[in-house]
C-alpha positions as CSV (number, residue, x, y, z in Angstrom):
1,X,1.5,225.4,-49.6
2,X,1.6,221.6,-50.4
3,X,-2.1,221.6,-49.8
4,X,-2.9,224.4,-52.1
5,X,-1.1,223.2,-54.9
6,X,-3.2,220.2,-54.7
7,X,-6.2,221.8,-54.6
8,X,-5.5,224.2,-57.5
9,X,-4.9,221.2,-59.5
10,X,-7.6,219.3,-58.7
11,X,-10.1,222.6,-59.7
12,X,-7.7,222.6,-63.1
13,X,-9.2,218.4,-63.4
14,X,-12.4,218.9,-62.8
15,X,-12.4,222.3,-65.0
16,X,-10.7,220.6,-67.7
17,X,-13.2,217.6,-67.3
18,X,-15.8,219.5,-67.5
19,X,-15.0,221.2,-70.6
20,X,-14.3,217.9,-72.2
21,X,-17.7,216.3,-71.6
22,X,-19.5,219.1,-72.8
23,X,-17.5,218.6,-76.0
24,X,-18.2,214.9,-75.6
25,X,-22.0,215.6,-75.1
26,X,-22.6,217.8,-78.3
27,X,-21.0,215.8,-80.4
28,X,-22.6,212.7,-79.2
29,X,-25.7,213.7,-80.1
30,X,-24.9,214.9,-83.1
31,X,-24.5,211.7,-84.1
32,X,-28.4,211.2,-84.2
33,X,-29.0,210.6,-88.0
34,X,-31.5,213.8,-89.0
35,X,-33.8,210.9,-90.0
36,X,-34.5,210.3,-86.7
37,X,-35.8,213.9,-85.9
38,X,-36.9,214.3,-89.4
39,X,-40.9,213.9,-88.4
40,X,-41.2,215.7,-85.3
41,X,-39.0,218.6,-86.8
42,X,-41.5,218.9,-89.7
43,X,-44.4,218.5,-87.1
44,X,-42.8,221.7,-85.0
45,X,-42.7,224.1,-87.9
46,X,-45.9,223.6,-88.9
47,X,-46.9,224.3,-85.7
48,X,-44.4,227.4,-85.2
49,X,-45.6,228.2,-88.8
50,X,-49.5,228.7,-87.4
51,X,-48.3,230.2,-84.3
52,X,-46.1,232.7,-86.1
53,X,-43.2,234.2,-84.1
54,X,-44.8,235.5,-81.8
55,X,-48.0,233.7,-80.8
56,X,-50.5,235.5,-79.0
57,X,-53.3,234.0,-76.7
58,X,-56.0,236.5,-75.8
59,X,-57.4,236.5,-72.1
60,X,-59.5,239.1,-71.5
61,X,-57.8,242.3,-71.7
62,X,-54.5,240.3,-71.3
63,X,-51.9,238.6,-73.8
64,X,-50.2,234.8,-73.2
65,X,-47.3,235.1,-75.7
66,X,-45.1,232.3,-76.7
67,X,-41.6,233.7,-77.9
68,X,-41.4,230.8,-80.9
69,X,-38.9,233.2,-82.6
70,X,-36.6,231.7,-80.6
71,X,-37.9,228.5,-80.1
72,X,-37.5,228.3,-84.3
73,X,-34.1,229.3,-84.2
74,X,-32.9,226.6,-81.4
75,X,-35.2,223.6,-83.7
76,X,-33.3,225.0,-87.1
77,X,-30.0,224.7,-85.2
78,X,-30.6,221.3,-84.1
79,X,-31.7,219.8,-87.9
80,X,-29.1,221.7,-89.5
81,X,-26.4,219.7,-87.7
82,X,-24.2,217.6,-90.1
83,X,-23.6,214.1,-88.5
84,X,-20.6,213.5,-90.9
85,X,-19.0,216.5,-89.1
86,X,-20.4,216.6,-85.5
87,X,-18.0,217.8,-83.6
88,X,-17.4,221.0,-86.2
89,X,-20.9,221.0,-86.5
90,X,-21.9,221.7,-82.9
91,X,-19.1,224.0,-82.8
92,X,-20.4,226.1,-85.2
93,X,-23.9,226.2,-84.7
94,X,-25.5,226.8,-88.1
95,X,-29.0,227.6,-89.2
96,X,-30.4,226.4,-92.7
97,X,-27.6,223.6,-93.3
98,X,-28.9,221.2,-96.0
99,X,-25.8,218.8,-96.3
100,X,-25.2,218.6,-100.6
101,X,-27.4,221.7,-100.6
102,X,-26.5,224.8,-99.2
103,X,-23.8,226.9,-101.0
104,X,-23.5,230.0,-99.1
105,X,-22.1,229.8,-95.6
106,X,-22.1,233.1,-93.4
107,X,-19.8,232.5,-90.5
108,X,-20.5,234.5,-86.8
109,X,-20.4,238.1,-86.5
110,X,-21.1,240.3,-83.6
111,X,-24.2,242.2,-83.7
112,X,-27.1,239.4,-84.3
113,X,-27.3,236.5,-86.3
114,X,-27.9,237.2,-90.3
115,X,-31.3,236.6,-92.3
116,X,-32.0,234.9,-95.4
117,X,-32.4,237.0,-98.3
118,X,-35.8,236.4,-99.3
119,X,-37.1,237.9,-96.2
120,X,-37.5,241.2,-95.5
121,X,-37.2,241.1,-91.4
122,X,-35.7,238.8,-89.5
123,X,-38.3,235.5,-89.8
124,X,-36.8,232.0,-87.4
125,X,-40.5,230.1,-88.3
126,X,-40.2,230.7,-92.1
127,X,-36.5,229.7,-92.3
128,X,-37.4,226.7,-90.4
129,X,-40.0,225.5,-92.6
130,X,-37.9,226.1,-95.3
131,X,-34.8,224.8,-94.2
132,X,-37.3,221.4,-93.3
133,X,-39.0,221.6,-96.9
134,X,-35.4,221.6,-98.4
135,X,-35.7,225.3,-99.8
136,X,-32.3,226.5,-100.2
137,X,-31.4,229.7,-98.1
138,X,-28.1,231.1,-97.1
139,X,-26.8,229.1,-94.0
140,X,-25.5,231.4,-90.9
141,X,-23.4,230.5,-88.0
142,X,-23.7,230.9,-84.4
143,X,-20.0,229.9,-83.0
144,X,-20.3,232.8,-80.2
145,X,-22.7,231.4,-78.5
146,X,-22.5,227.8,-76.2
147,X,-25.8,225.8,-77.7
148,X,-25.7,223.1,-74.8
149,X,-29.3,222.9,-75.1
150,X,-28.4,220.4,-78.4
151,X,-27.8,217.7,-75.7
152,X,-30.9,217.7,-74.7
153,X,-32.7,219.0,-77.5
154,X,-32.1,217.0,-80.2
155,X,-32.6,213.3,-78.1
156,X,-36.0,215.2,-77.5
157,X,-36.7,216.1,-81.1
158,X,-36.3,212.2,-81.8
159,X,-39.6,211.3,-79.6
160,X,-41.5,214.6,-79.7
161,X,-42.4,217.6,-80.8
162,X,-42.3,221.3,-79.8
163,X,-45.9,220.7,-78.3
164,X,-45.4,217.5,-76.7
165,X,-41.6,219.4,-75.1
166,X,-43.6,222.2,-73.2
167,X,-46.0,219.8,-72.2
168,X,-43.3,217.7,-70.2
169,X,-41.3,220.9,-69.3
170,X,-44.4,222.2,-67.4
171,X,-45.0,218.8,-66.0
172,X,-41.0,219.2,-64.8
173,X,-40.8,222.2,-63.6
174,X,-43.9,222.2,-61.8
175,X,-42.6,218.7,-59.9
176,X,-39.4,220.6,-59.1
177,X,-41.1,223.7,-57.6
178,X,-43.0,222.0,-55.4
179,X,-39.9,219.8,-54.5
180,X,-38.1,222.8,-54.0
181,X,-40.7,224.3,-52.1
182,X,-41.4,221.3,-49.2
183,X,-37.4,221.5,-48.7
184,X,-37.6,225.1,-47.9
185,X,-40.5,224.6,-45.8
186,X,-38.4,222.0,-44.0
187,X,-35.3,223.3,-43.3
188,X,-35.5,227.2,-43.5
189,X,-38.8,228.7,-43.8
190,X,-42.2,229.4,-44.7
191,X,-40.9,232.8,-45.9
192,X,-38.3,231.5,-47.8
193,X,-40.9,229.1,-49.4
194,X,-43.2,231.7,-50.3
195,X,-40.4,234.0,-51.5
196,X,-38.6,231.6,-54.1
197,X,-42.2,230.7,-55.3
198,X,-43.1,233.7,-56.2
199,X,-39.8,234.5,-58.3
200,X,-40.3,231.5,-60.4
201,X,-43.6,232.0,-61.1
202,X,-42.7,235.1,-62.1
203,X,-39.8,233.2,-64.3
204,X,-42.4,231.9,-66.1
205,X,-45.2,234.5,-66.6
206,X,-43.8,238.3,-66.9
207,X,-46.7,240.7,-66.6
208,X,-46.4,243.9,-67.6
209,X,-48.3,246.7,-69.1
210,X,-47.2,248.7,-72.5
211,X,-47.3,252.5,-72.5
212,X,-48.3,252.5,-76.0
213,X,-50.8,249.7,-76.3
214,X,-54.1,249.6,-74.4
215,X,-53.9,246.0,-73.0
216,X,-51.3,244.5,-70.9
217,X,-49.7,241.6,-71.0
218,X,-48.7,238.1,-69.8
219,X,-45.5,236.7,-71.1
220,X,-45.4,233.3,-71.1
221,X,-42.1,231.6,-70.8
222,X,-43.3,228.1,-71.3
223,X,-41.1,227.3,-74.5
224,X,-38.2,225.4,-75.1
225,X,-35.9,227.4,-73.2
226,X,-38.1,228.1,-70.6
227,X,-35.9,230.5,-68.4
228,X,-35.7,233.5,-70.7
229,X,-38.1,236.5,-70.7
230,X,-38.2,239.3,-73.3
């Protein structure tokens, strides 16, 4: 009984840990003056801004398409960060924060994330480049959701931009499949090999063919978050 005790408490340590240097972590780097990304932030919505929200790359009879919707909304997130309040900051997540600027605040609410006024649809590339430009929009929170990809995202943003990041991230992920690949060839199988290969090529380009368009397509899930197909 003595022993389980322990080892309940130790799970409620490292739980508890856990938690805290998460917390640690996004407010850490939202430290990172917006200075310091300023550049490479500007550099990724004018290239989002070309590519438009969803950026199509024709092959053949086949589509390559780059989900920067998303991609736009993670970039806005990580510029609109207030360093004078990071750890409220990071908590809440907001798009279109200009510190001195922005007047109207839209906290979370279930259902999606809100749009500025000015556009009709939803539009994550022209918010970005306006929210980079210093056009004023209405700011929205995200709170609901855990943006852990800060940590990493916004020490990135201070050396690169959204180009140069899927550049390294295929250079990454391609090291680690085939590292992943020689230890399954050495200690379970060729199978196995060929099997967990397949599924995360498949992570990264989804084929499939629309009932209501002529050509199929290849989604490509080489963006900033990587492991998510639409």
């Amino acid at each position: 009984m003595k022993e389980i005790g322990k080892r309940v408490l130790k799970y409620i340590i490292i739980y508890v840990s856990i938690i805290i240097t998460f917390l640690l972590l996004l407010t850490g780097v939202s430290l990172i003056p917006k200075s310091k990304i300023e550049k490479n932030v500007k550099e990724t919505a004018e290239t989002l801004t070309e590519q438009t929200n969803r950026y199509e790359i024709p092959i053949r009879n086949w589509y390559m398409l780059f989900d920067n919707y998303t991609d736009a909304l993670m970039v806005n997130t990580a510029y609109s960060i207030d360093n004078k309040n990071p750890f409220y900051s990071a908590m809440v997540a907001r798009k279109n924060y200009i510190p001195g600027v922005t007047e109207e605040i839209y906290p979370d609410r279930t259902g999606g994330i809100g749009r500025a006024s000015k556009y009709q649809d939803l539009d994550q590339v022209g918010e970005l480049n306006d929210t980079i430009k210093g056009i004023k929009n209405e700011s929205f929170e995200y709170a609901r959701y855990w943006h852990g990809y800060l940590v990493l995202l916004r020490p990135a943003l201070v050396f690169f931009n959204v180009t140069q990041i899927r550049n390294i991230m295929t250079v990454v992920f391609t090291l680690l499949l085939m590292i992943l690949i020689i230890l399954l060839i050495k200690n379970v199988n060729y199978l196995s090999a060929i099997a967990v290969t397949a599924r995360n090529i498949g992570n990264r380009l989804f084929i499939f063919r629309s009932n209501h368009a002529r050509n199929s397509c290849i989604f490509d899930c080489n963006d900033i978050k990587y492991n998510y197909c639409f």
